[in-house]
C-alpha positions as CSV (number, residue, x, y, z in Angstrom):
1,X,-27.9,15.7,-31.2
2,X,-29.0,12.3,-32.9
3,X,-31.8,12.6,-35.3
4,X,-33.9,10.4,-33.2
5,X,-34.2,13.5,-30.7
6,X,-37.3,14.8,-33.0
7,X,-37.6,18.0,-31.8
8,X,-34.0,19.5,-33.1
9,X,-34.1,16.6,-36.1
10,X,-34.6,19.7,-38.3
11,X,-32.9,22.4,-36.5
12,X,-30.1,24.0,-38.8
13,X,-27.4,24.5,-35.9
14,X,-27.4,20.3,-35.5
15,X,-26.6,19.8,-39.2
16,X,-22.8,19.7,-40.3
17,X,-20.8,17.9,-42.3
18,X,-18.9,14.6,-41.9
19,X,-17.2,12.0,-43.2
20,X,-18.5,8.6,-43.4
21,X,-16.4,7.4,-40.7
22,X,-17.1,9.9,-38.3
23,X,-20.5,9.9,-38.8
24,X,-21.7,6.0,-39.3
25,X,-18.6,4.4,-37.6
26,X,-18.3,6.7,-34.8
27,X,-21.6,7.7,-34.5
28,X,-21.4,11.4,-34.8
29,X,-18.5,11.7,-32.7
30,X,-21.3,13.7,-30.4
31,X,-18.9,15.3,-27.6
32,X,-16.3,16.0,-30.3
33,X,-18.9,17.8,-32.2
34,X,-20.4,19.4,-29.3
35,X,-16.9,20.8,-28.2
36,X,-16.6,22.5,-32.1
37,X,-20.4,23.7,-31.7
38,X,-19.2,25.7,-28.2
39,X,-16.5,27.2,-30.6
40,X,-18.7,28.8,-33.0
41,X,-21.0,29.7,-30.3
42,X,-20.2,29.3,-26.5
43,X,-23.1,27.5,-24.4
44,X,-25.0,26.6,-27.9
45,X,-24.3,22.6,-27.0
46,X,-25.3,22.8,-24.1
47,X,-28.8,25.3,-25.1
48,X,-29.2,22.3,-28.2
49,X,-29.1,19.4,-25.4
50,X,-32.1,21.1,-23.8
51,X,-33.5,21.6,-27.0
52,X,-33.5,18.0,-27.3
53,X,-35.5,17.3,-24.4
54,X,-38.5,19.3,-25.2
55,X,-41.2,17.3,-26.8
56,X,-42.3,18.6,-29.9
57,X,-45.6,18.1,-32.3
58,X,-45.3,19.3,-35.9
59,X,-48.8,19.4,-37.7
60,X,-48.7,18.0,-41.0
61,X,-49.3,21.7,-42.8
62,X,-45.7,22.9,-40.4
63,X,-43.8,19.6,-42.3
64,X,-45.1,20.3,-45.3
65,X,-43.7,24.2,-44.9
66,X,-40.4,22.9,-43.8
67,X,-40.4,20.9,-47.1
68,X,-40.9,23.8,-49.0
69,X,-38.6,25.5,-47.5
70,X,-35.8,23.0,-47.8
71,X,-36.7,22.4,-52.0
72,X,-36.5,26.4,-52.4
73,X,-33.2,26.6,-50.7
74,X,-31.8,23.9,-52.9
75,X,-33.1,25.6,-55.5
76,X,-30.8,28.6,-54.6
77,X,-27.6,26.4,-54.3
């Protein structure tokens, strides 16, 4: 899903990496990407789509844990 759905901006299954071309140029290459999602785990393109649609709120103290979270597990790289 594109990173201007906000509520699975952050999600972990939505991250993976791609080349420039694929990712600028092509714009994600979305059903491509979906299709390899279904591969790893049937139905989860199709579960992250709805996902998308939900409207989501983060308080300022949840960002600010997600932070965190994300510095500590660069630390661990």
């Amino acid at each position: 899903m594109s990173r201007a759905r906000y509520s699975t901006r952050w999600d972990e299954e939505n991250a993976r990496p791609q080349c420039y071309g694929c990712n600028c140029m092509k714009q994600g290459q979305q059903y491509i990407f979906a299709k390899n999602l279904d591969k790893e785990a049937p139905g989860k393109a199709d579960a992250m789509h709805v996902a998308s649609l939900q409207t989501v709120k983060y308080m300022t103290h949840e960002l600010e844990e997600m932070i965190e979270n994300y510095k500590q597990k660069l630390k661990e790289i």
